[in-house]
Every structure is written in C-alpha cells, then in structure tokens.
N, C-alpha and C positions, 0 to 999 in steps of 0.2 A: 479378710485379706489372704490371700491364694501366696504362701512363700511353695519358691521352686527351690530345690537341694540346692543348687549349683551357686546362690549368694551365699547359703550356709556353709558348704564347703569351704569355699575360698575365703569364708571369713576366718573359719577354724585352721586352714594352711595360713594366711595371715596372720594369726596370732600368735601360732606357734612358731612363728620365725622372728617374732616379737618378744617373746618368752626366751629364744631363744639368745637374741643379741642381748636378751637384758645375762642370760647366763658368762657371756663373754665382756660385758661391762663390770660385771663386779670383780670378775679376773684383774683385767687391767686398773677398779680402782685401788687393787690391793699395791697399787704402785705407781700410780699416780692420781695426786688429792688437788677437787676441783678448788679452783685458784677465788673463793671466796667467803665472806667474813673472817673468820679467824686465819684462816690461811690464804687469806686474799697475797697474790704476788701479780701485780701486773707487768703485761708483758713477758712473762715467765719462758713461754713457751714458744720457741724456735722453729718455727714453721718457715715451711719455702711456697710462697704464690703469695700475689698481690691481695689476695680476696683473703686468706687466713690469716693475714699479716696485718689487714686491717680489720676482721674481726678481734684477734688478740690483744691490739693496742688502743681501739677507742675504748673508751670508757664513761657509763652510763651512770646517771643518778641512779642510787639506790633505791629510792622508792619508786621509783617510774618502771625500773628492773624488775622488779617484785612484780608490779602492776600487769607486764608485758609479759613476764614468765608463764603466769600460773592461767591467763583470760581465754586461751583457745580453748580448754578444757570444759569449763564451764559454757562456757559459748554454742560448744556444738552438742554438750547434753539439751541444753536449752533450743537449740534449733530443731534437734532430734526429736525433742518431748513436742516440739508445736507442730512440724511436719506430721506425725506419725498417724496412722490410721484409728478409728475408735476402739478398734479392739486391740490396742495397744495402747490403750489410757484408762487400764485399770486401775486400781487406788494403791495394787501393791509399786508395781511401774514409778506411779507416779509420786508415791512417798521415796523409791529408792532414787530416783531424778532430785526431789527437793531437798532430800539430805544431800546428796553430790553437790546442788547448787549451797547451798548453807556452809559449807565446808570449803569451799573455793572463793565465797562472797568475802566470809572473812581472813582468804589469804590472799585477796585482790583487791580489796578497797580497806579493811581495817589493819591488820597485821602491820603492814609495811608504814603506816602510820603510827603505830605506837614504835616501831624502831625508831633510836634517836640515829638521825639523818647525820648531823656533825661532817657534811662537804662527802658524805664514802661514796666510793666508786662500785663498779661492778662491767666487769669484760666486756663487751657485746659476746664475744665466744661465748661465754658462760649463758647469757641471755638466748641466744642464739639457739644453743643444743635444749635446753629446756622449754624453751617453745615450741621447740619440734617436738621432745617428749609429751608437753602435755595434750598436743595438740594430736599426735598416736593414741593416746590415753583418752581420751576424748570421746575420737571416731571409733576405736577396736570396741571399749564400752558402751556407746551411747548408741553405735546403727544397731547393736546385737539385741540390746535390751529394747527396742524402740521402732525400730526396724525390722529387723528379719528374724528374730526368733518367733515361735510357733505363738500365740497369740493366745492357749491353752498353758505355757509356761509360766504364769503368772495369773495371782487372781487374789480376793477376798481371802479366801480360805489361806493364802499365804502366809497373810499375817497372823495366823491363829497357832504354827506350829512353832516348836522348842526351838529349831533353830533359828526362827525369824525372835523370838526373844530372846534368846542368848544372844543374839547378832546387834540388834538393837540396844542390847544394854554395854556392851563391849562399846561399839560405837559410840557411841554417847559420851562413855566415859573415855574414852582415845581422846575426843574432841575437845572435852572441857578441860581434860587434864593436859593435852597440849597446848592450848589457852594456859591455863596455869605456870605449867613449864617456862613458858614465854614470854609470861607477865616479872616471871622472877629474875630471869635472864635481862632484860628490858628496863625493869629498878635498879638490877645492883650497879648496870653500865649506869644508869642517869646517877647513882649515886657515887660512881667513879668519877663522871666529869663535875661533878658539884662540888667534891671535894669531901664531902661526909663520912667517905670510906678510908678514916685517915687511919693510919697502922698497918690497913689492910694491904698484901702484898698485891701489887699491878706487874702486869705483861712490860715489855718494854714498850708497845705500842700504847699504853697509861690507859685502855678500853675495857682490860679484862680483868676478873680476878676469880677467885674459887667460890664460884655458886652454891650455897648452903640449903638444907629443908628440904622436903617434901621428897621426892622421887630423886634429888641431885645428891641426898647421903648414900646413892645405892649405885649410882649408873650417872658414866658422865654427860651422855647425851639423853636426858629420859625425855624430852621435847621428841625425838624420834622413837624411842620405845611406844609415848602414846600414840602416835601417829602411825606405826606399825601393829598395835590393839586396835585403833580406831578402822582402819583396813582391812582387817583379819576380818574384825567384827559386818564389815560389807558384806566378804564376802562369803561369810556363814548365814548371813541373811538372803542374796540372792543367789547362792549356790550355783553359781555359771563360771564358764572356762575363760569367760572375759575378764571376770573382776578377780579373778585370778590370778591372770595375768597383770593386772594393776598391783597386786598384792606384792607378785614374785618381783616386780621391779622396781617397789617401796624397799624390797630388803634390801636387793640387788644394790641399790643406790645408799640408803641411810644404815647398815650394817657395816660396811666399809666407813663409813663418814665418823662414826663413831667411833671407832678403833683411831680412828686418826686424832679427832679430839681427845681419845683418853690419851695417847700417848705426848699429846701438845700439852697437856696439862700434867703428866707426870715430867717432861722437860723443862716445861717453864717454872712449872712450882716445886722445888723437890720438896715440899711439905705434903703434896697433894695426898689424902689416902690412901693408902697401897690396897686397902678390901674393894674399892668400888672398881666395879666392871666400866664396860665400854657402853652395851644398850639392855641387856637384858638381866636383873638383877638377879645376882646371886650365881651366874651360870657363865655370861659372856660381857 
C-alpha cells in the first residue's frame, strides 16, 4: 500500500493539536472537578444555551454511562484492524489492536457491571465529552497504526526487542492491577451498603469509606496509577507519536482526578493518612 506524506502530515498536525488541548485541559481541571462518582453534583454547572442546559441536567444510568463512554474507542480500532490493507496486519499491529480491544472490552461490558448500580446517575455532559474523547483516541490511534503509517513500521522482529518486553510487561501489570484496584474499591462500597462495615467511618453520602491494601496504603487513586503504568507500558511497546498522545491525555485527565480524590479524602476523613500521595507513590 502506496502512503502519500500529505495523510501523514496532517495526521501528525492533528495530533498535536490534540496533545495539545489535552495540555490546556489539565490546566483547567486543576479547577474544576468532573462532576462524577465521588464528586458527582448534578446540574452544578451554569451554562447559558438550551443544548448545554440540557446536556447538564439529564441524567443517565450508570451503567449504560459507562457502556456509551468508553464504545467509540474500541469500535473504530476494530473497524481500522478489519478495513486495513494486508501489510498492515502484521502480528505485531495486530496483538497491539487485541490488547487495545481487551482493555476496553472490559471497561464496556464488565466494569460497569461489577459497580453496584444503587439508582446513580451520571450527566449526559459528562457522557457526552467522553465519548468525544474516546472517540479522538480511537481515530488519532487506530488510522495511524492501521492506516497510514509505513507498513515497514511494524513487524515480527517487533516483538523480539526490550522495549516491546518492558512494554508488555508494564502493560499487563497496569491491567490487572487496575482490575485489582477496582475489585477493592467495588467490595468495600457493597460491604457499606450491607452493612458489614460497621465502625467503619462513611462519607455523608453512606457510599464511601477509606480503601485499605494493596496499592491504596500508598496513593489515593492507585486504580489510575495502574492505568497510567498500563499506557505508559503501550506506549514503550509501539513507540509511536499517537499512543503518546493517548498516554499525555491519561495523565492530563487521571493526574488532576487524583489530587482531587486525595484531598476529598483528607476532608472527609480527618483520619485519612497524612503519608499517602495522590497517584504516584512515594513522590505525588
């Protein structure tokens, strides 16, 4: 397959203006925190126009949220992997496609079913700008790797070098240890509403209480720690300016998000431990 510059250019000016908005989103979330799970506040935000006014005020099942959020993503690697020409379905291409599916499988059909559901809401706004993101995250990703890069960029011998192992193993463990994360997070709420958690101190919302073990003695949000190893670890394995840019606007987004949970938890709980960071132990 014949690629002309002129798709690669404009993919690479598109990305970096994509890189770039993600630089001026974590600005602004260092000052305003998206209006969901723990800081869910519906209707919060004071917008003027019929159309923001009713993206801010309906409100969505949860898990249906979840479901609609994260699907463009995976959608269009999977459209990109079937469209693509055959020298574009090399085995390295096509394992860094099936991890990307694997990873989104389980934050589109199983995730949001192990949250307990309990009536919660979620914005269409919230739903909204995240389906736009993943749906950016998707196309900048999936036409580069699938699409238009040189077809020589990937191969066999890929998978043979250090940093497709180091990427691999990074990954993996991002994965299962945000699984983990999530599983712990996901118990202690079902053991708040069961009642089993007795002593323990609850939010006023009676949902939340201080996560114990594993990664949560060190860092208040380690569900995004892993998820930021598991990314990192992409993109050491296919070393491209795309999943890079996936990478810079994982921080962009769960780097702020965290900072805001530590400091929800040192208000809410003044027991909370004063040594655990925000996302990255020991340091932030």
């Amino acid at each position: 397959m014949i690629i002309t510059q002129e798709p690669i250019a404009f993919h690479y000016l598109l990305t970096t203006l994509w890189i770039g908005l993600a630089l001026i989103v974590t600005v602004v979330l260092q000052f305003i925190t998206a209006g969901y799970g723990r800081h869910s506040q519906p209707g919060r935000f004071k917008v003027k126009g019929q159309c923001w006014v009713i993206l801010n005020i309906i409100q969505m099942n949860n898990r249906l949220t979840w479901l609609l959020m994260e699907i463009p993503s995976p959608t269009l690697i999977l459209y990109f992997m079937v469209t693509s020409e055959p020298d574009h379905r090399d085995v390295a291409r096509l394992l860094f496609g099936g991890l990307w599916l694997i990873h989104y499988f389980q934050r589109c059909f199983i995730f949001p079913f192990r949250i307990p559901s309990n009536n919660q809401t979620m914005d269409l706004l919230i739903c909204t700008c995240a389906f736009g993101f993943n749906l950016c995250n998707g196309y900048v990703v999936g036409r580069w790797m699938f699409i238009i890069s040189p077809a020589q960029d990937y191969s066999f011998s890929t998978l043979q070098t250090l940093s497709f192992f180091i990427g691999i193993i990074m990954f993996v463990y991002g994965f299962a240890s945000n699984i983990i994360c999530d599983g712990m997070l996901v118990d202690l709420k079902k053991k708040i509403s069961s009642g089993k958690k007795e002593g323990e101190q609850v939010d006023p919302s009676g949902r939340y209480a201080v996560p114990r073990g594993y990664l949560f003695d060190y860092v208040a949000a380690p569900n995004y720690f892993s998820e930021i190893v598991e990314w990192t670890g992409y993109y050491i394995m296919t070393q491209n300016y795309f999943t890079l840019s996936f990478l810079v606007w994982n921080l962009a987004n769960l780097v702020p998000r965290a900072r805001t949970h530590l400091k929800w938890y040192r208000t809410t709980f003044p027991t909370y431990p004063k040594e655990r960071k925000a996302v990255f132990p020991f340091l932030y």
